[in-house]
N, C-alpha and C positions, 0 to 999 in steps of 0.2 A: 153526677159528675162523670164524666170519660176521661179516659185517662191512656197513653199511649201505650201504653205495658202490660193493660189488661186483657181479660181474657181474650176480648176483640183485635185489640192490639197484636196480642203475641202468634192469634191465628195469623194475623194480618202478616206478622214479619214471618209466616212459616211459605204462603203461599203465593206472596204479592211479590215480592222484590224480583224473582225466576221471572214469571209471567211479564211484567212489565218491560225485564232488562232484554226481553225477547222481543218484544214489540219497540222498545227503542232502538235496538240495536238494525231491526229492520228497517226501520224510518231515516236511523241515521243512514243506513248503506243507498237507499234508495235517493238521498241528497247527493250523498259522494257520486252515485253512478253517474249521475247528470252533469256535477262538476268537474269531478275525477275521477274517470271510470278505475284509472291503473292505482288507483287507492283501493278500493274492494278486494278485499281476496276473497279464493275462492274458499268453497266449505270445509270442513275437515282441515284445514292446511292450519301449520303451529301460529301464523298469523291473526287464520278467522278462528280460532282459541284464544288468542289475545285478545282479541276487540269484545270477546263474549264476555269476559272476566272482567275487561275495564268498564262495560256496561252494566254489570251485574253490582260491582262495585261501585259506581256512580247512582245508580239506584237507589243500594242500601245507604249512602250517605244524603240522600232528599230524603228518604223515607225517616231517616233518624229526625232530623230537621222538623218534619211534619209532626214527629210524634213527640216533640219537645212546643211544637208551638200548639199542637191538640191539647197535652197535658196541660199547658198555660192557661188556654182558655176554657177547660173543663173545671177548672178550680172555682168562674164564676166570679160574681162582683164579693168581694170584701165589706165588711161593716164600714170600712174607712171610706171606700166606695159608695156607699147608699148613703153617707151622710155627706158627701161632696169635699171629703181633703183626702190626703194622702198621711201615709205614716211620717213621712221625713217632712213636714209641714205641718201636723196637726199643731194646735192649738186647742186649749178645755174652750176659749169665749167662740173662735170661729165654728166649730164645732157646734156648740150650744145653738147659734145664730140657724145654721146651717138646718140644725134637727125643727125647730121651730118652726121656720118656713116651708119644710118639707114635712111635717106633720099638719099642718096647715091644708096644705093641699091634696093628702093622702085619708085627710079625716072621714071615716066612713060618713058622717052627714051633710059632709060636700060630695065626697066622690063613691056614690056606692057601689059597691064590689072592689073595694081596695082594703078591704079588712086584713087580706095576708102581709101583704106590702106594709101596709099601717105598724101591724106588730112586728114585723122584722126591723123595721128601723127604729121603732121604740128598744127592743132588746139591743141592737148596736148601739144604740147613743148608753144604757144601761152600761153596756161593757167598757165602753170608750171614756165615761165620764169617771170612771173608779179607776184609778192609779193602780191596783193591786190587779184588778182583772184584764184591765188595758195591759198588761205586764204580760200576764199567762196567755193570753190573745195573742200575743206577737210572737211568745217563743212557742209555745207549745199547742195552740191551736182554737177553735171554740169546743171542741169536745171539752177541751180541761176545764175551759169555765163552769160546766155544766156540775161538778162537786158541788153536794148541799151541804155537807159537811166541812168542807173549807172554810176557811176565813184568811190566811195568809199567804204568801207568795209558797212558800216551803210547803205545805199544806197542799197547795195546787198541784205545785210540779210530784210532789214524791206520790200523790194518787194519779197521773199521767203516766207516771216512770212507767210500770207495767207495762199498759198499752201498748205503749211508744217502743219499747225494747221487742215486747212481744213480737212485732210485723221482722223486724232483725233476726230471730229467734228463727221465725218462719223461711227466712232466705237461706240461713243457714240449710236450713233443714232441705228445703230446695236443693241448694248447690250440693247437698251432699246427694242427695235421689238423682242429679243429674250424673256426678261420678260414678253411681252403682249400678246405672242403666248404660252410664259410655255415651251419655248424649253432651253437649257442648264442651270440647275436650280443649277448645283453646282459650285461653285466661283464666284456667279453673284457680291456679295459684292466687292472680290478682282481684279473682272475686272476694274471696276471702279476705282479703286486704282492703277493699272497696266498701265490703260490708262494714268491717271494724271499723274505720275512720267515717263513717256517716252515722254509726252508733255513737261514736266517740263526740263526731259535730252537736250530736242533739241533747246529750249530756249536756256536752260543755254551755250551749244556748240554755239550758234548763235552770244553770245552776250559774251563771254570770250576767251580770245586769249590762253588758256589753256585747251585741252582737258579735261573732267571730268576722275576723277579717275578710275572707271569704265571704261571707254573706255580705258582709257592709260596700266592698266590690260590685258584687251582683246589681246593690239595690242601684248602681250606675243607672244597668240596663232596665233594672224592671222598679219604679220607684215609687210602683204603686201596689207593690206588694209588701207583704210583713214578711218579718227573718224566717217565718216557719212554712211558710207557702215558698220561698224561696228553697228552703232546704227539701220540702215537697218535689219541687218543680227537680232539682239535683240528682235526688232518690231516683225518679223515673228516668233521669237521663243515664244514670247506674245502671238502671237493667235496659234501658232501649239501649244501650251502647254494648253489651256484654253481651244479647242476643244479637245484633250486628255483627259483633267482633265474629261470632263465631257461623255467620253467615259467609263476611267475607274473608275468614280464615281460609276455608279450604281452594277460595279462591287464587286467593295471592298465594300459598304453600301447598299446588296440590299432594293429596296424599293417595295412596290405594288401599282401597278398605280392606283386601286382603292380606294386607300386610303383616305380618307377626315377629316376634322376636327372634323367634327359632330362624326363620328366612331371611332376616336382616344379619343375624352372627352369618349365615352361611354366607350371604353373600360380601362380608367382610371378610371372613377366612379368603373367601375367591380372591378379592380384589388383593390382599396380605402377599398371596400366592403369585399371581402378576408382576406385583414390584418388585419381590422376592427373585423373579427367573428375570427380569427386567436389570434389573439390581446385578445378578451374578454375571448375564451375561456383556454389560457393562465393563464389568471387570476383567475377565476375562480375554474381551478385545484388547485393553488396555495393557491386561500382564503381555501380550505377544509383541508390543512395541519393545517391551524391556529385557524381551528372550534372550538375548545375547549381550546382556551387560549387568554388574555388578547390583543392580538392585530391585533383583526381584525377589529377596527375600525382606527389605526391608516396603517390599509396596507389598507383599501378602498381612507384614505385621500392623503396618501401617493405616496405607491403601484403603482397605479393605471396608474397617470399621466405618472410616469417616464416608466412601461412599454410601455405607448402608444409613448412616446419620443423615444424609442430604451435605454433609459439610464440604470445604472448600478443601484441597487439596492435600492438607497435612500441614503442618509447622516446622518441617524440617527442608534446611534452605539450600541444602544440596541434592535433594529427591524433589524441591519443585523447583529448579534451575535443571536441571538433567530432563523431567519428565516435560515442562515448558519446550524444549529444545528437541524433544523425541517428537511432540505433536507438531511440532509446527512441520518440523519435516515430511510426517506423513500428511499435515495438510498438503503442502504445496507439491507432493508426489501425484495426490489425487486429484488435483486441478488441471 
């Protein structure tokens, strides 16, 4: 099986989405130039940086696409599959009919060299015709049928649990290597979050003889898949979507790598400092309209605060009916 996420895969989203959104980006300008030359911009200019990032970005969303319809079809035909139903249509006699006629025709002393095919479909009809393991087949996988020591639904799933928690265990352990290197820094909160609820989904399918909502949805689109190859196909679209996000993070929010904390307070203090002289000398213009009238001590007490607040003029109705009537003046003096 392939799978969009794997090792292949993740090379794939470290070096392919750049390369490609460069060569589309090209192909598209070379359209434009023919239709609409004065569409192109030229290189460097903050426009041909737009069009790079909205290519880069259209990319990574086919590429996501592809690596959700790769992971779909690397999973391969299903038991349900080799015996010709689906899950949301089986039946034990269609079924039965089905393995019979197709064992028939796979039997190594009609068809030799079909000896592997032979036993795979015998072992699906095996799992599919037993209620308890048809059960652990759909939520949890064929690995879990594979207990010699089972006999019961309960028995299945809690020798699965392991496994199945384990690969969660491992993302954990991932996303936190990724934190301690500084490598995918954006959705690191909702990885964590993404992880527990697809932990929590496989639980919940383990242990309720009712697919979850969400899967029963799915089976809309994919109605030839079981709840666990569903919740499979989900998992990968988790991490191809989390390696995206943080492809085209820094696209859509550039950042500078040399950014630091120390240089962000400094350049706050700067900016603090700006509104600060912005701010006083604001004021200042203002107190010289009132130089020669009764309320310039109550626009220092007043005044003052609420321009440093951003607020509107004060609450007292005789300093904005006086101060109303000081500006308009000096408007219409400077006109």
């Amino acid at each position: 099986m392939s799978y969009g996420g794997g090792l292949g895969g993740i090379i794939g989203w470290m070096f392919l989405p750049q390369l490609v959104a460069t060569w589309t980006l090209k192909i598209v300008h070379a359209l434009l130039s023919r239709i609409a030359p004065g569409a192109v911009p030229r290189a460097n200019t903050p426009q041909h940086q737009l069009h790079q990032r909205l290519a880069y970005v259209f990319v990574i969303v086919m590429y996501f696409a592809y690596s959700l319809w790769e992971t779909e079809r690397g999973l391969g035909d299903n038991y349900y599959h080799m015996l010709g139903v689906t899950p949301a249509s089986f039946t034990e006699g269609q079924t039965r009919r089905n393995f019979r006629k197709i064992s028939l025709v796979l039997h190594p002393d009609k068809s030799p060299g079909t000896e592997r095919q032979f036993i795979m479909v015998q072992h699906a009809y095996k799992v599919l015709s037993n209620p308890v393991l048809r059960f652990v087949y759909n939520h949890a996988g064929a690995e879990a049928t594979k207990c010699q020591s089972c006999s019961s639904v309960s028995d299945f799933m809690l020798a699965a649990i392991p496994r199945r928690m384990g690969l969660y265990i491992a993302y954990v352990m991932g996303n936190a290597a990724l934190q301690v290197f500084r490598i995918a820094r954006y959705g690191t909160y909702w990885r964590y979050i993404a992880i527990a609820s697809f932990a929590a989904l496989e639980l919940i399918m383990m242990a309720s003889t009712r697919d979850p909502l969400l899967i029963r949805i799915l089976f809309w689109v994919m109605p030839h898949r079981t709840g666990f190859e569903v919740a499979k196909i989900l998992q990968q679209a988790m991490v191809c979507f989390f390696i995206g996000l943080n492809q085209i993070g820094p696209q859509l929010i550039p950042y500078e790598n040399n950014v630091n904390t120390l240089s962000l307070a400094k350049e706050l203090v700067k900016g603090i400092g700006k509104v600060k002289a912005e701010v006083d000398g604001n004021i200042k213009r203002t107190a010289a309209i009132y130089h020669d009238t009764g309320l310039k001590k109550l626009l220092r007490k007043q005044f003052q605060k609420e321009m440093q607040l951003g607020a509107t003029l004060g609450s007292n109705k005789e300093f904005q009916d006086e101060y109303s009537t000081k500006l308009n003046n000096e408007r219409i003096k400077s006109v």
